[in-house]
Gaussian input, Z-matrix of N, CA and C with variables (Angstrom, degrees):
# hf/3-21g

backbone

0 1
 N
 C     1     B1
 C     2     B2     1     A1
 N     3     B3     2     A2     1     D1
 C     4     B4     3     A3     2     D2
 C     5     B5     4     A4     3     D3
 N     6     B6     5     A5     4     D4
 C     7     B7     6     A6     5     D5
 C     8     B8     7     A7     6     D6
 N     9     B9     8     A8     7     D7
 C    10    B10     9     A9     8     D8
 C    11    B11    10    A10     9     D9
 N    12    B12    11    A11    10    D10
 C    13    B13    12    A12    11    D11
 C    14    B14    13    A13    12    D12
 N    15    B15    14    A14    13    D13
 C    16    B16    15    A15    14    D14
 C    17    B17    16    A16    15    D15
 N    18    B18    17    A17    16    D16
 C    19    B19    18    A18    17    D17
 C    20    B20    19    A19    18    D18
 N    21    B21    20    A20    19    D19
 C    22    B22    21    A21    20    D20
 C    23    B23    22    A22    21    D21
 N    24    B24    23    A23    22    D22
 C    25    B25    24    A24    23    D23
 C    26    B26    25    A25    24    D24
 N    27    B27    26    A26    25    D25
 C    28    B28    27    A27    26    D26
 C    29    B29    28    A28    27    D27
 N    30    B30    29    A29    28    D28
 C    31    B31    30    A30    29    D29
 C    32    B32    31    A31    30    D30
 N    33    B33    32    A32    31    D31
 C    34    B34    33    A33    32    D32
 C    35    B35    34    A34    33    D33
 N    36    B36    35    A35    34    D34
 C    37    B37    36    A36    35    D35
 C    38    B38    37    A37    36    D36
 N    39    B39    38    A38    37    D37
 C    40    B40    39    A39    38    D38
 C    41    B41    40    A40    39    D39
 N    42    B42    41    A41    40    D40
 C    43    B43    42    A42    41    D41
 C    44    B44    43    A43    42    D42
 N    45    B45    44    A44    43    D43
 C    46    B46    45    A45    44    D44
 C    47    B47    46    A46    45    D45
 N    48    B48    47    A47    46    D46
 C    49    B49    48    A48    47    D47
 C    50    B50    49    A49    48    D48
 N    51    B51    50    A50    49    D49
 C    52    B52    51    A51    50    D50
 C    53    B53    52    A52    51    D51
 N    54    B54    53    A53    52    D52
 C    55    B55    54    A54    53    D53
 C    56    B56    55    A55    54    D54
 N    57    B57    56    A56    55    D55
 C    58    B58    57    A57    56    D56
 C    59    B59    58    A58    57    D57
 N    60    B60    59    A59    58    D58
 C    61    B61    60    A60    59    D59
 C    62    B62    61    A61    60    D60
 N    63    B63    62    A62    61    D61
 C    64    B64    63    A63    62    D62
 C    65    B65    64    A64    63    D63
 N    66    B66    65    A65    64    D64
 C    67    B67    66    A66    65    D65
 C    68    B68    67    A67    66    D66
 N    69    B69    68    A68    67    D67
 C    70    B70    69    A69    68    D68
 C    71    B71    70    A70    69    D69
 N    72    B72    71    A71    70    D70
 C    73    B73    72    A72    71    D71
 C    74    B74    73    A73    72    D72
 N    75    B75    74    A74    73    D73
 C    76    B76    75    A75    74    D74
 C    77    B77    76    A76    75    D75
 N    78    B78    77    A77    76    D76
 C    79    B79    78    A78    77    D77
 C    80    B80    79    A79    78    D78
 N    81    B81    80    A80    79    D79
 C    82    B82    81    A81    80    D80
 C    83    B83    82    A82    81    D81
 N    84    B84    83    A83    82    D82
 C    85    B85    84    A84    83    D83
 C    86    B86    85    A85    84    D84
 N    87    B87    86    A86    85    D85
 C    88    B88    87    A87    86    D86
 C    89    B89    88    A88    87    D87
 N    90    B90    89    A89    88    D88
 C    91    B91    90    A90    89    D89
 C    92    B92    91    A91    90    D90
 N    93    B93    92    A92    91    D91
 C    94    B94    93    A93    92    D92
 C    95    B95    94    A94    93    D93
 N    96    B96    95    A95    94    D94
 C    97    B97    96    A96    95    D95
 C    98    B98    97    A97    96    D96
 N    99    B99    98    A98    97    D97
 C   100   B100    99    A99    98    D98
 C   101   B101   100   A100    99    D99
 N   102   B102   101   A101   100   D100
 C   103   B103   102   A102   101   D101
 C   104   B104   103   A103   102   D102
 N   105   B105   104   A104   103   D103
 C   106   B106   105   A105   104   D104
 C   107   B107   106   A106   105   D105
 N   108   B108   107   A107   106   D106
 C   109   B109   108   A108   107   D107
 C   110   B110   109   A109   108   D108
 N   111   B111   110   A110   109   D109
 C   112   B112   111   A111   110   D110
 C   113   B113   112   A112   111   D111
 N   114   B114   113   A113   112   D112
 C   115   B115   114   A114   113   D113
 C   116   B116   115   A115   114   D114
 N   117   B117   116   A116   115   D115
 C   118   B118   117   A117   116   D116
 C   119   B119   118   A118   117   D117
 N   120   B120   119   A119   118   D118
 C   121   B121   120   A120   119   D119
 C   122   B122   121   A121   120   D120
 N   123   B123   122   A122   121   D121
 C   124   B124   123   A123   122   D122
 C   125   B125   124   A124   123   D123
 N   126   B126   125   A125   124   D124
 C   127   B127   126   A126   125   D125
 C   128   B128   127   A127   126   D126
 N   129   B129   128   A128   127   D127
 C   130   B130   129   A129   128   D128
 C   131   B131   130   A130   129   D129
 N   132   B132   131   A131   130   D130
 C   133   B133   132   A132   131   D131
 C   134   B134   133   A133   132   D132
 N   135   B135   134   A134   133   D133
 C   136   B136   135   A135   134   D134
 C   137   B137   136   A136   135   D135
 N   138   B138   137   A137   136   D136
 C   139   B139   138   A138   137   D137
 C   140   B140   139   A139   138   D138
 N   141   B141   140   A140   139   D139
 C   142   B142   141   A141   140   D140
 C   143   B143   142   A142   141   D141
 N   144   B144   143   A143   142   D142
 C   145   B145   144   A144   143   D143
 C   146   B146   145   A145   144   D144
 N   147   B147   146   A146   145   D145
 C   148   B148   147   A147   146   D146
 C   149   B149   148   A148   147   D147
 N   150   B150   149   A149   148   D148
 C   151   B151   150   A150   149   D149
 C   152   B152   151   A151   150   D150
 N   153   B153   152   A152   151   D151
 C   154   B154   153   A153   152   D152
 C   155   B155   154   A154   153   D153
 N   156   B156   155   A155   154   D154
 C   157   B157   156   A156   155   D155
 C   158   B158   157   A157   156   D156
 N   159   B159   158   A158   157   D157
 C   160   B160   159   A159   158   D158
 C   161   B161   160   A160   159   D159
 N   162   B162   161   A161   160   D160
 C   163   B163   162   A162   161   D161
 C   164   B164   163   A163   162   D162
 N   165   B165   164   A164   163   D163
 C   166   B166   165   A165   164   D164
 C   167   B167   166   A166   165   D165
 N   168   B168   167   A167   166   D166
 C   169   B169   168   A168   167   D167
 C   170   B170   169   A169   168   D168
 N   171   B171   170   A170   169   D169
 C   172   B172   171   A171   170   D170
 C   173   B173   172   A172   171   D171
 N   174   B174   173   A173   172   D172
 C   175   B175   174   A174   173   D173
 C   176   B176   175   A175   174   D174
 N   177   B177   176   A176   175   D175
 C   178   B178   177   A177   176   D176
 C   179   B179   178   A178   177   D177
 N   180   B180   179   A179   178   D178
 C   181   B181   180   A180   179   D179
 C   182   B182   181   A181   180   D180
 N   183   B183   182   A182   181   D181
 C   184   B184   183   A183   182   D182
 C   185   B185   184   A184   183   D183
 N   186   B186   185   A185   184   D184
 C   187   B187   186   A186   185   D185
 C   188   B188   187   A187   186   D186
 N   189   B189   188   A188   187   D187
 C   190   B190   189   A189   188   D188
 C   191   B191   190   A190   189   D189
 N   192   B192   191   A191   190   D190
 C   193   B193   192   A192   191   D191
 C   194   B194   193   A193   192   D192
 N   195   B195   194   A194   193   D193
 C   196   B196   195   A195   194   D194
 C   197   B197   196   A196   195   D195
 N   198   B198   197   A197   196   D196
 C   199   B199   198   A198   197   D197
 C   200   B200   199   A199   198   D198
 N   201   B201   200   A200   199   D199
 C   202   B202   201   A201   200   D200
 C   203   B203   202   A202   201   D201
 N   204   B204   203   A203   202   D202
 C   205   B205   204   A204   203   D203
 C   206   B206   205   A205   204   D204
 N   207   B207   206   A206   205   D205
 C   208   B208   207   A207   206   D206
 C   209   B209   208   A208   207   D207
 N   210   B210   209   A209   208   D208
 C   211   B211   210   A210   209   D209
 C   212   B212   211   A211   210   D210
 N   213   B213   212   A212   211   D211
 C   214   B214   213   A213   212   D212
 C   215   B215   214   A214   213   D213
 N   216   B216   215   A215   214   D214
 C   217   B217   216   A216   215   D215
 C   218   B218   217   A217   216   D216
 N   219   B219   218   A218   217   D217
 C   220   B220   219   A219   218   D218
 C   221   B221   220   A220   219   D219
 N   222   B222   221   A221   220   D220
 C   223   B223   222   A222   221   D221
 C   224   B224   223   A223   222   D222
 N   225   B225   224   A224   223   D223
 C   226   B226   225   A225   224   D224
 C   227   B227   226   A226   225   D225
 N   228   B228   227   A227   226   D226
 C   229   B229   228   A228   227   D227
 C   230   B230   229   A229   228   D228
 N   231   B231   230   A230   229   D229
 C   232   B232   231   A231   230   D230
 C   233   B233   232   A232   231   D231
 N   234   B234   233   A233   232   D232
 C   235   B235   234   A234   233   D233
 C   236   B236   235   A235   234   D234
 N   237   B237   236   A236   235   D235
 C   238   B238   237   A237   236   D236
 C   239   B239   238   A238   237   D237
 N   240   B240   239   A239   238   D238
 C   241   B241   240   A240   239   D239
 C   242   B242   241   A241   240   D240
 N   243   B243   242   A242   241   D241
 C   244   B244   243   A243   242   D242
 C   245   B245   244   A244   243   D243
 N   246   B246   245   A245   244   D244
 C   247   B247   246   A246   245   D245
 C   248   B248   247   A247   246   D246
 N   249   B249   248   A248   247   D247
 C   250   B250   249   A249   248   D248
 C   251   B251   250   A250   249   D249
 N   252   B252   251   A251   250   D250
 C   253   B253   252   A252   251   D251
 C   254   B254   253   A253   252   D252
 N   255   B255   254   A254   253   D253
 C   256   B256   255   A255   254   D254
 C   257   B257   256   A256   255   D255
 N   258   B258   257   A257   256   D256
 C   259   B259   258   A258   257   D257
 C   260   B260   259   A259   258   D258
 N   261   B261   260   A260   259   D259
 C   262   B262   261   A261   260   D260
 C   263   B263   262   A262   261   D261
 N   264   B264   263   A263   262   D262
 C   265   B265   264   A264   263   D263
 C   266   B266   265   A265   264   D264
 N   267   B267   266   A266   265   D265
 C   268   B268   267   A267   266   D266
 C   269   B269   268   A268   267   D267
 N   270   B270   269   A269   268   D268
 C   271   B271   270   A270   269   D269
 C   272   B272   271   A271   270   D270
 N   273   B273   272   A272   271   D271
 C   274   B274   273   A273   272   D272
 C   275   B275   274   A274   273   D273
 N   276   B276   275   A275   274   D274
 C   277   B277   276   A276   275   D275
 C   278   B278   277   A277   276   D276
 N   279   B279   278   A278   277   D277
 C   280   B280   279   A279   278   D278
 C   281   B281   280   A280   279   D279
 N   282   B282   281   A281   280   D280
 C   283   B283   282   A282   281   D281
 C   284   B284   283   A283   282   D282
 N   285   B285   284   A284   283   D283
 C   286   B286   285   A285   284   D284
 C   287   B287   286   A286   285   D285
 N   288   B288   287   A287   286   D286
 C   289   B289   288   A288   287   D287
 C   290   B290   289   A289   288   D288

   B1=1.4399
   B2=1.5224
   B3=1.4136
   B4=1.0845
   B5=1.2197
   B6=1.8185
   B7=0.9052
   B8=1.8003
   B9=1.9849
   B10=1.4716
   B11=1.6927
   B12=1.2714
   B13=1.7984
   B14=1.4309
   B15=1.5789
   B16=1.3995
   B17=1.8640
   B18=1.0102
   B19=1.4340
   B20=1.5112
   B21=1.2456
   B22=1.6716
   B23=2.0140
   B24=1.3489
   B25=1.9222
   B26=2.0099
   B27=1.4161
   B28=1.9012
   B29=1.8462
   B30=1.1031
   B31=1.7845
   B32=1.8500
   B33=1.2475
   B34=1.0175
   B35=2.0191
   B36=1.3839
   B37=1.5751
   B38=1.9685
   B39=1.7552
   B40=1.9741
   B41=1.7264
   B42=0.9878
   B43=1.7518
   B44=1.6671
   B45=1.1594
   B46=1.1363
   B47=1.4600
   B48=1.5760
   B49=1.7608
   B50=1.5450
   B51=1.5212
   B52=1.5217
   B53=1.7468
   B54=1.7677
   B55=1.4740
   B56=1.4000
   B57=1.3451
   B58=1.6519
   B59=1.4854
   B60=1.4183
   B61=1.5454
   B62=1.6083
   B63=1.3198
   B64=1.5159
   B65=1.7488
   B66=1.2358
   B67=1.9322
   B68=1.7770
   B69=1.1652
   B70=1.3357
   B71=1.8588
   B72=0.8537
   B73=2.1175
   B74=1.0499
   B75=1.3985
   B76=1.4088
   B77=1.4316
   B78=1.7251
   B79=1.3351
   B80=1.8175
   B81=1.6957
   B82=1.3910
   B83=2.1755
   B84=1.6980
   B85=1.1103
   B86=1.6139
   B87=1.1571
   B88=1.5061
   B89=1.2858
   B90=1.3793
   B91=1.2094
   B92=1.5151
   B93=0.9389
   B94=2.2409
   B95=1.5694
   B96=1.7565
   B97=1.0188
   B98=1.9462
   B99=0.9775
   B100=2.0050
   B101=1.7805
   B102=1.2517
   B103=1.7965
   B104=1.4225
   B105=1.0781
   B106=1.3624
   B107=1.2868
   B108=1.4580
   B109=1.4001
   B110=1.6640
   B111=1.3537
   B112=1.5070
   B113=1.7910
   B114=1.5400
   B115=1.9441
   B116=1.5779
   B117=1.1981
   B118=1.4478
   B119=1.5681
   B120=1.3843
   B121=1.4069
   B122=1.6037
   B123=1.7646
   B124=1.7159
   B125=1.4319
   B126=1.5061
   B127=1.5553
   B128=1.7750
   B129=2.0741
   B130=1.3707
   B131=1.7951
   B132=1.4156
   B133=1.5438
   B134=1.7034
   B135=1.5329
   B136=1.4877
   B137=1.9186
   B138=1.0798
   B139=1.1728
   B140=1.6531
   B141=1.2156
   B142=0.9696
   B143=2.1189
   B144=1.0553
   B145=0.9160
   B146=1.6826
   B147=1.5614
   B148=1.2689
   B149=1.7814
   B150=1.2683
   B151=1.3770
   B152=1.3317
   B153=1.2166
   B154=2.2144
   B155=1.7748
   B156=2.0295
   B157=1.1804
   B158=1.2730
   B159=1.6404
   B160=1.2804
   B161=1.4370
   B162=1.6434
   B163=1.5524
   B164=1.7035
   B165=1.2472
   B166=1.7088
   B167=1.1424
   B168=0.6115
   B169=2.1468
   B170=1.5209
   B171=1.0590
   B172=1.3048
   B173=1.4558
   B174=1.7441
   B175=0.9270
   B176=1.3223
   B177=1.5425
   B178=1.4255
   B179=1.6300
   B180=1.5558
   B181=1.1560
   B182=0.9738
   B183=1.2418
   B184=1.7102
   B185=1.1733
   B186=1.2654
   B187=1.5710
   B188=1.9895
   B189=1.2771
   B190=1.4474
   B191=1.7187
   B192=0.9615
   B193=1.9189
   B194=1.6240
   B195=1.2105
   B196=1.6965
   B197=1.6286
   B198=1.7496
   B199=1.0401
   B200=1.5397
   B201=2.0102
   B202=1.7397
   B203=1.7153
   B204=1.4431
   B205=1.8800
   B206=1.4328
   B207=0.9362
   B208=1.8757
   B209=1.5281
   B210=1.3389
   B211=1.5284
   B212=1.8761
   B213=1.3231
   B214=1.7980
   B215=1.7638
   B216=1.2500
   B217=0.8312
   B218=1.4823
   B219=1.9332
   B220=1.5921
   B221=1.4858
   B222=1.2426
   B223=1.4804
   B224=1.4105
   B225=1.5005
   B226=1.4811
   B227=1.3538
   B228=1.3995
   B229=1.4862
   B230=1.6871
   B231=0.9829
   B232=1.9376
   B233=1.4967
   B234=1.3356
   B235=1.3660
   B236=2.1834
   B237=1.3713
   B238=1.9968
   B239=1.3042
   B240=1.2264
   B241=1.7152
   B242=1.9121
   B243=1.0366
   B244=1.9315
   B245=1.6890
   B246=1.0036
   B247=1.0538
   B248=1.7837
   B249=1.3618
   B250=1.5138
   B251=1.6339
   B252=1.2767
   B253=1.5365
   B254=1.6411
   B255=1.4546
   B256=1.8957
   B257=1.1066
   B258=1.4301
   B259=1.3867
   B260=1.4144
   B261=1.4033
   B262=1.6374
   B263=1.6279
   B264=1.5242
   B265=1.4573
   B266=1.1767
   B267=1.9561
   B268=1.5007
   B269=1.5993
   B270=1.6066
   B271=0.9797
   B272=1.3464
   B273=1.4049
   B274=1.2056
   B275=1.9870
   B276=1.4258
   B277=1.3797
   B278=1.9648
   B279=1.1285
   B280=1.4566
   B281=1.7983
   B282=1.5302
   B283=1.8218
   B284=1.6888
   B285=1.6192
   B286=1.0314
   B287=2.0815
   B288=1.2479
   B289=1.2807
   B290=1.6529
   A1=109.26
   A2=124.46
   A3=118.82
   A4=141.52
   A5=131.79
   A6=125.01
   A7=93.91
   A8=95.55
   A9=86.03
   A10=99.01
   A11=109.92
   A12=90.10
   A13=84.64
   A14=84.55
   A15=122.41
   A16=103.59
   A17=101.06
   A18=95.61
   A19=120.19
   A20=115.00
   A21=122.53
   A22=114.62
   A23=89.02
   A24=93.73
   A25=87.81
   A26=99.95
   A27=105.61
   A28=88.44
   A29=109.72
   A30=94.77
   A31=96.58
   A32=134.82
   A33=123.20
   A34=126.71
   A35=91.58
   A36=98.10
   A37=85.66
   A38=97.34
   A39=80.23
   A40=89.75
   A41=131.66
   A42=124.51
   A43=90.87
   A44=143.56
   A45=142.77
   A46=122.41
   A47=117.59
   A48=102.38
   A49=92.84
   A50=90.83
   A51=91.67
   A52=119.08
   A53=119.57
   A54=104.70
   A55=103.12
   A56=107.28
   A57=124.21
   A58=99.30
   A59=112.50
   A60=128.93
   A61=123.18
   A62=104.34
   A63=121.88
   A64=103.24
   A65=120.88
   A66=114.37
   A67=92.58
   A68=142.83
   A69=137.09
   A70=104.57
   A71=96.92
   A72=95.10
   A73=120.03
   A74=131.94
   A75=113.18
   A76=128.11
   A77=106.39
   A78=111.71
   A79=121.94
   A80=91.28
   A81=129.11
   A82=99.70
   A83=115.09
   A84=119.67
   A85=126.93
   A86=103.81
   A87=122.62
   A88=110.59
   A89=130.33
   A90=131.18
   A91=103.70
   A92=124.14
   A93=119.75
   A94=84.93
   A95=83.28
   A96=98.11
   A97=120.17
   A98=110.66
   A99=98.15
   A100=100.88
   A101=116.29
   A102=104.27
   A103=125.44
   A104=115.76
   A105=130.17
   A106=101.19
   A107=122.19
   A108=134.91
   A109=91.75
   A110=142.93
   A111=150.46
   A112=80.38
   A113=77.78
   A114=116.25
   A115=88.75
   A116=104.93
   A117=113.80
   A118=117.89
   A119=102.44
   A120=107.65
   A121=131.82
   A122=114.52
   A123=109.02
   A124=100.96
   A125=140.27
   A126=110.83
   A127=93.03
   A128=111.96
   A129=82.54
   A130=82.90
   A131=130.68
   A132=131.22
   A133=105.65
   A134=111.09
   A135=123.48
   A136=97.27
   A137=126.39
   A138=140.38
   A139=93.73
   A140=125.45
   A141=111.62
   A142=115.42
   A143=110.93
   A144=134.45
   A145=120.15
   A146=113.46
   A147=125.11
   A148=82.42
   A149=130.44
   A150=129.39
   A151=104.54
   A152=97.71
   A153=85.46
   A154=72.71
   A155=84.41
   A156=96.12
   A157=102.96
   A158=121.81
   A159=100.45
   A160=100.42
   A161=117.39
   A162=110.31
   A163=94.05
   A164=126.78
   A165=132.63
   A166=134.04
   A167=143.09
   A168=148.98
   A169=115.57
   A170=111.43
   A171=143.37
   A172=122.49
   A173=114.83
   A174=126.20
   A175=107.77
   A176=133.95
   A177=124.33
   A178=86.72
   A179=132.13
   A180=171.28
   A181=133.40
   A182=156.38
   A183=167.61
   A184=109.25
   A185=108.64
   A186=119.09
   A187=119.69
   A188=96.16
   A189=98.07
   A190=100.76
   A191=117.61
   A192=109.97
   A193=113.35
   A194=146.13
   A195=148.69
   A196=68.41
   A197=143.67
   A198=126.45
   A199=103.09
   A200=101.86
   A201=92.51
   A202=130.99
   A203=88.74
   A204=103.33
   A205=96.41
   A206=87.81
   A207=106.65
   A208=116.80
   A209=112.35
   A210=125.48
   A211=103.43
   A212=97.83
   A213=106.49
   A214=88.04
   A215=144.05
   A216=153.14
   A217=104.57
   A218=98.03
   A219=98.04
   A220=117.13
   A221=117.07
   A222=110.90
   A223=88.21
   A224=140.62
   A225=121.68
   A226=117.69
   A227=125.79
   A228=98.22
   A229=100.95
   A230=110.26
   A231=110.70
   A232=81.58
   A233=129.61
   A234=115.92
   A235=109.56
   A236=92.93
   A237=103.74
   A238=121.96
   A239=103.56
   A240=103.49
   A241=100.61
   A242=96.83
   A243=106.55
   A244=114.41
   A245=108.69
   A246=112.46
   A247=117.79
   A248=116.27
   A249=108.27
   A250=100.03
   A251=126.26
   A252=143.00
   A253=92.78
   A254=95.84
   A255=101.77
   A256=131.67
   A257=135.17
   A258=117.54
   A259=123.83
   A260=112.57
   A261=150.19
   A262=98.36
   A263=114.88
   A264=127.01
   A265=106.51
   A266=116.70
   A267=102.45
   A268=103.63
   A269=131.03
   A270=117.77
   A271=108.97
   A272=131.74
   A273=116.22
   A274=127.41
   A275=87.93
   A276=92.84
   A277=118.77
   A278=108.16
   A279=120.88
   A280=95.88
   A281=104.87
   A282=107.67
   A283=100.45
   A284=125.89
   A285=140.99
   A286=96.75
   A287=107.70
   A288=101.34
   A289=134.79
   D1=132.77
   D2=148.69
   D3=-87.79
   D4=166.85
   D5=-160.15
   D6=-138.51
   D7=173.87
   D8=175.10
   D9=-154.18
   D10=145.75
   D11=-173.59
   D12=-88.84
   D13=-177.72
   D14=-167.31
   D15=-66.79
   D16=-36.43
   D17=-176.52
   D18=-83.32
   D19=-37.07
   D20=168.47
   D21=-68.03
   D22=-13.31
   D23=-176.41
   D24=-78.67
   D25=-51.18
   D26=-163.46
   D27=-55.73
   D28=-47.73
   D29=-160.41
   D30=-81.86
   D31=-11.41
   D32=161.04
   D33=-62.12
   D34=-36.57
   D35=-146.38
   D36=-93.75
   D37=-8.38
   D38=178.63
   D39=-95.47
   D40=31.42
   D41=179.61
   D42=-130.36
   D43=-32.86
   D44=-154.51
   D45=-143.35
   D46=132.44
   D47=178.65
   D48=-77.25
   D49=138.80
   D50=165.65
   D51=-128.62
   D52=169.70
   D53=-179.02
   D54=-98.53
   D55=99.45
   D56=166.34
   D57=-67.15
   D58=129.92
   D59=168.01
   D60=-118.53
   D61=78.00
   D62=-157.54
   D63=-64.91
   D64=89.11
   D65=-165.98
   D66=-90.84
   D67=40.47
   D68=177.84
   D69=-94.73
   D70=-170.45
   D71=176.46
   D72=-95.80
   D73=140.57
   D74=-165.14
   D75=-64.14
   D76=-14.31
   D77=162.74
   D78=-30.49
   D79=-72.04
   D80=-165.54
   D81=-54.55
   D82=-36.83
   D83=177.61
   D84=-85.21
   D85=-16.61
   D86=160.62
   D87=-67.10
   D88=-41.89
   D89=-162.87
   D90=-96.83
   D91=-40.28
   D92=161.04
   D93=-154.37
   D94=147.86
   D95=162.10
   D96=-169.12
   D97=162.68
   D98=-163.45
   D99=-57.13
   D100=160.16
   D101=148.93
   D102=-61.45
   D103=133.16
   D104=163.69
   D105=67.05
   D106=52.59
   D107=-165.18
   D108=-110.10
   D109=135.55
   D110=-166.26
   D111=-118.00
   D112=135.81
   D113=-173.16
   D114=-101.82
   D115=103.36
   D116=149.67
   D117=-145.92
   D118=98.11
   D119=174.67
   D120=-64.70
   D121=127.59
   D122=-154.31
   D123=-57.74
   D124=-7.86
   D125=-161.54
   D126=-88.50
   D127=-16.22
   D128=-152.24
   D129=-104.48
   D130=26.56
   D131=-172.33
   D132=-64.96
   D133=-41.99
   D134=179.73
   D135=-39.79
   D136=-57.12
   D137=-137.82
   D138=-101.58
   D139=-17.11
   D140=-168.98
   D141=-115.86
   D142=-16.96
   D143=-173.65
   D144=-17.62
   D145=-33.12
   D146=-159.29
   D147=-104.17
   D148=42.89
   D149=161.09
   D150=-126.60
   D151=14.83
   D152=-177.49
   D153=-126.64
   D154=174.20
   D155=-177.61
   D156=-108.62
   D157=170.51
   D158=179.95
   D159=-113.06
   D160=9.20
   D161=-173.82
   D162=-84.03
   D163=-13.04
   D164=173.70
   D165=-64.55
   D166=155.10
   D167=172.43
   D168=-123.33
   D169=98.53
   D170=174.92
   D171=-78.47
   D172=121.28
   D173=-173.61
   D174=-95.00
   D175=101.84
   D176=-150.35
   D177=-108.12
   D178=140.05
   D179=-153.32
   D180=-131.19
   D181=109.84
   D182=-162.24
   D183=-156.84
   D184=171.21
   D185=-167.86
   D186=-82.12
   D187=-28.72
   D188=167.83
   D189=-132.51
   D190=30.96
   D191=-178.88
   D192=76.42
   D193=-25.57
   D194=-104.91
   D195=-125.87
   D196=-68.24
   D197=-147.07
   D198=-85.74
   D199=-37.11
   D200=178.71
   D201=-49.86
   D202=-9.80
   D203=-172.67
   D204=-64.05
   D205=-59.10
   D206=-164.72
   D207=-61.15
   D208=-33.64
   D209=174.05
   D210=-68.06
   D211=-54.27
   D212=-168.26
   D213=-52.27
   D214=-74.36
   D215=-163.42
   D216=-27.40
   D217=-75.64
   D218=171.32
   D219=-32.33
   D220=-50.76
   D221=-151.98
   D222=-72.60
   D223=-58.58
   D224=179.50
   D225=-51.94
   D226=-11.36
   D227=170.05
   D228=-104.16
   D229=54.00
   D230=173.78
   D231=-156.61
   D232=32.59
   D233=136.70
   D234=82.06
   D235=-3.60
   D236=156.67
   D237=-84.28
   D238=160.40
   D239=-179.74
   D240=-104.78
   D241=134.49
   D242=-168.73
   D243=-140.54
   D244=120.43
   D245=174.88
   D246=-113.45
   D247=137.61
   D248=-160.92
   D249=-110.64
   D250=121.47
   D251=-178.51
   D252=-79.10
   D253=106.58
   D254=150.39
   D255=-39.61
   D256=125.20
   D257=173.58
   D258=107.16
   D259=-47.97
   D260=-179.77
   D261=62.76
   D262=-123.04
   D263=-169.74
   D264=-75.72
   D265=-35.52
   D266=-160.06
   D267=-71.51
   D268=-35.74
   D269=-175.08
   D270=-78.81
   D271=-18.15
   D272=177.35
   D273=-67.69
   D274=-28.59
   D275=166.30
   D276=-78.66
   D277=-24.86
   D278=-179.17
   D279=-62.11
   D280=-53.83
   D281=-169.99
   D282=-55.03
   D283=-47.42
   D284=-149.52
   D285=-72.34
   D286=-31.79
   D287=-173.43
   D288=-85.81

């Protein structure tokens, strides 16, 4: 699996659209969240799977990194390309301030 810190994702994603895969609750994504960041929460990802593409690369997202690890993983072993952001939101909001 690959990974990406927090700081190489920010200077990536202002040069490039990218597919942000926001797996937090929709609570937590209502309340901030990146642009054009895709709401898919990890309990309901099992179920949802045949809505992503798999020709894509996905920047998968959580609130401290610890669950996006684990999700990116899944998605490479179901045959997606995933990449897991260090840190997730909390550092992304920490860089942002």
């Amino acid at each position: 699996m690959t990974s990406i810190s927090v700081q190489d994702f920010n200077l990536l994603r202002q040069n490039e659209a990218l597919n942000i895969l926001d797996i937090r609750d929709s609570q937590d994504f209502e309340m901030s969240h990146l642009p054009h960041a895709i709401s898919l929460p990890a309990t309901s990802l099992p179920n949802e799977l045949n809505k992503l593409d798999k020709n894509a690369t996905y920047y998968v997202i959580s609130y401290s990194g610890r669950r996006s690890e684990i999700i990116a993983n899944f998605l490479e072993n179901h045959g997606y390309k995933a990449i897991h952001v260090i840190g997730g939101m909390r550092d992304i909001k920490q860089l942002a301030a």
